[in-house]
C-alpha positions in Angstrom: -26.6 4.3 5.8 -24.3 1.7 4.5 -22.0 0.2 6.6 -18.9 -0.8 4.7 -15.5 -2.8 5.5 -12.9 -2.4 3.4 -9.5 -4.9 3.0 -7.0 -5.0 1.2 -4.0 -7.0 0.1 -1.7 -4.6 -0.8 0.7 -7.0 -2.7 -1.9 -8.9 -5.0 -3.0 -5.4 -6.1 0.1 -3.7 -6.5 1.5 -6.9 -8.8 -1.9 -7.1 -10.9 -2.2 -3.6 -11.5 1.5 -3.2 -12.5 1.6 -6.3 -14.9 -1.5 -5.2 -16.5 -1.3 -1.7 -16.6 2.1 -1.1 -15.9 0.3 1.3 -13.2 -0.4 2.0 -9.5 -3.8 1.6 -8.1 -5.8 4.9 -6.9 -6.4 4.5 -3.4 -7.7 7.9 -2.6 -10.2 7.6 -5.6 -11.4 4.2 -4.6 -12.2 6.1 -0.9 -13.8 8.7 -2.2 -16.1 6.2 -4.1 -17.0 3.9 -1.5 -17.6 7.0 1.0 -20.3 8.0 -1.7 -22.4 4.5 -1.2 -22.0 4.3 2.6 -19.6 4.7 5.6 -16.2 3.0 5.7 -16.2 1.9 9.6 -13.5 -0.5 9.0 -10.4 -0.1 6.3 -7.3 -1.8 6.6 -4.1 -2.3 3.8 -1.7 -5.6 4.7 0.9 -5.2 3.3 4.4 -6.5 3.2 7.2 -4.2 5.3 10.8 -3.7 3.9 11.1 -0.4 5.3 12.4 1.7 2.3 11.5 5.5 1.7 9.4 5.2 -0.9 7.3 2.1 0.6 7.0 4.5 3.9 5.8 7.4 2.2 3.1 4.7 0.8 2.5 4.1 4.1 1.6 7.4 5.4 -0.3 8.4 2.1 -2.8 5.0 3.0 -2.9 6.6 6.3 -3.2 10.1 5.8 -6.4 9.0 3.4 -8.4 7.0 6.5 -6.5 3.2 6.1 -5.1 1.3 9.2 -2.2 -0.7 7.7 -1.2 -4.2 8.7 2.6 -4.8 8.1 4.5 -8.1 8.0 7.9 -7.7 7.8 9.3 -9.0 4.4 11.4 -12.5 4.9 13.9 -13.6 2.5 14.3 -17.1 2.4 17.7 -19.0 1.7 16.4 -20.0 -1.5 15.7 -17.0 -2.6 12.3 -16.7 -2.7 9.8 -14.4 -0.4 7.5 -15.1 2.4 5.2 -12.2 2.9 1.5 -13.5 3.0 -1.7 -12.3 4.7 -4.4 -14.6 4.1 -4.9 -15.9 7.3 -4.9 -12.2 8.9 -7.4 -10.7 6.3 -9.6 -14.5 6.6 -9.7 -13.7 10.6 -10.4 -9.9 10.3 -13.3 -10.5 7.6 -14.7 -13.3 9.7 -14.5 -10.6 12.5 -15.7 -7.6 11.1 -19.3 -9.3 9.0 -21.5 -9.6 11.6 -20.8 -5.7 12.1 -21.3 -4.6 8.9 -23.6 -4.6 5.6 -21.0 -5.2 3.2 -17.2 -6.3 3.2 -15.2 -5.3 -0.4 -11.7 -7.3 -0.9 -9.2 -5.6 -2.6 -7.6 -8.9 -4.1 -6.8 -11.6 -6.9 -6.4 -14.7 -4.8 -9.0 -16.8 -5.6 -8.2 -18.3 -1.7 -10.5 -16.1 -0.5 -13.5 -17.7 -2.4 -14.7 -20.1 0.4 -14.1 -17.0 2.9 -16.4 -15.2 0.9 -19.3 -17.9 0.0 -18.9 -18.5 4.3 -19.3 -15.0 5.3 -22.4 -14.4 2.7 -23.9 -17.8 3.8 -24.0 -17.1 7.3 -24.1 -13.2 7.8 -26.2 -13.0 4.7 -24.5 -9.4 3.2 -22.8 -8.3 0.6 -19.3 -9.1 -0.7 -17.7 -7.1 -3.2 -14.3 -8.2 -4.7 -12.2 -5.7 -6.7 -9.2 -6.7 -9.4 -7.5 -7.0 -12.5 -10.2 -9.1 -14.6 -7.0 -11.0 -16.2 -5.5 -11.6 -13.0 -8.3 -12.5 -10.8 -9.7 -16.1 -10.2 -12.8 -17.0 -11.3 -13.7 -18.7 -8.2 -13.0 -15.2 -6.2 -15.3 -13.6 -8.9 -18.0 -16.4 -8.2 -18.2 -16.0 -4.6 -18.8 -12.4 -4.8 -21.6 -10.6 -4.6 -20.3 -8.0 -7.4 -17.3 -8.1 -8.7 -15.5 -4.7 -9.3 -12.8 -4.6 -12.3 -10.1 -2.6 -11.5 -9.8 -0.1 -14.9 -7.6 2.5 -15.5 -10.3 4.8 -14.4 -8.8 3.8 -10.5 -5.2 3.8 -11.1 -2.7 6.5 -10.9 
């Protein structure tokens, strides 16, 4: 059987999927599919923590359907802008988790995970699937992927 790790940036999804559908993405479905093509050994959601009720019910519905989350608390800065970025801990867990596995799928937009990608398929030689919003994904993240995965309305709520 299939041995599949799953990751995913909760932020880029939630943004693409809402400024193109003006939806949520369909966690639960998206596990149910993956479990049908091989086991999920690994699944974890980073995402950004400002510790309202309705983001904490998110929280425990990701858990309740098999994910371990990764939360950053969410930083303001003076200027008013946000910090709240998990490149760096999805790049390390990735690099981590591919020699254990026979294929990692990204949940993400950010074409900065193209050279983690094109690495991880080089030297592990498996599979890397990306899933996104085709109009807000970068090419370069769809290039370095084994398949890429469009997020359609057929995996939102």
């Amino acid at each position: 059987m299939k041995k599949i790790a799953l990751f995913i940036d909760v932020q880029n999804i939630y943004y693409t999927c809402r400024e193109a559908y003006q939806r949520q993405f369909n966690y639960r479905k998206l596990w149910q599919q993956l479990s049908a093509q091989g086991e999920i050994v690994s699944a974890i959601a980073y995402a950004i923590h400002r510790g309202d009720d309705g983001q904490l019910k998110f929280q425990d519905a990701l858990r309740h359907i098999g994910f371990e989350l990764k939360l950053k608390p969410f930083i303001q800065r003076s200027d008013g802008s946000a910090k709240g970025d998990w490149d760096v801990g999805i790049t390390i867990d990735v690099l981590e988790m591919a020699p254990e596995v026979d294929t990692i799928i990204l949940l993400s937009g950010d074409g900065d995970f193209a050279l983690l990608l094109d690495k991880i398929r080089q030297k592990y030689a498996i599979e890397a699937e990306v899933y996104g919003v085709p109009s807000l994904t970068a090419k370069s993240l769809m290039d370095a992927a084994t398949r890429f995965t469009p997020i359609t309305p057929d995996l939102l709520l």
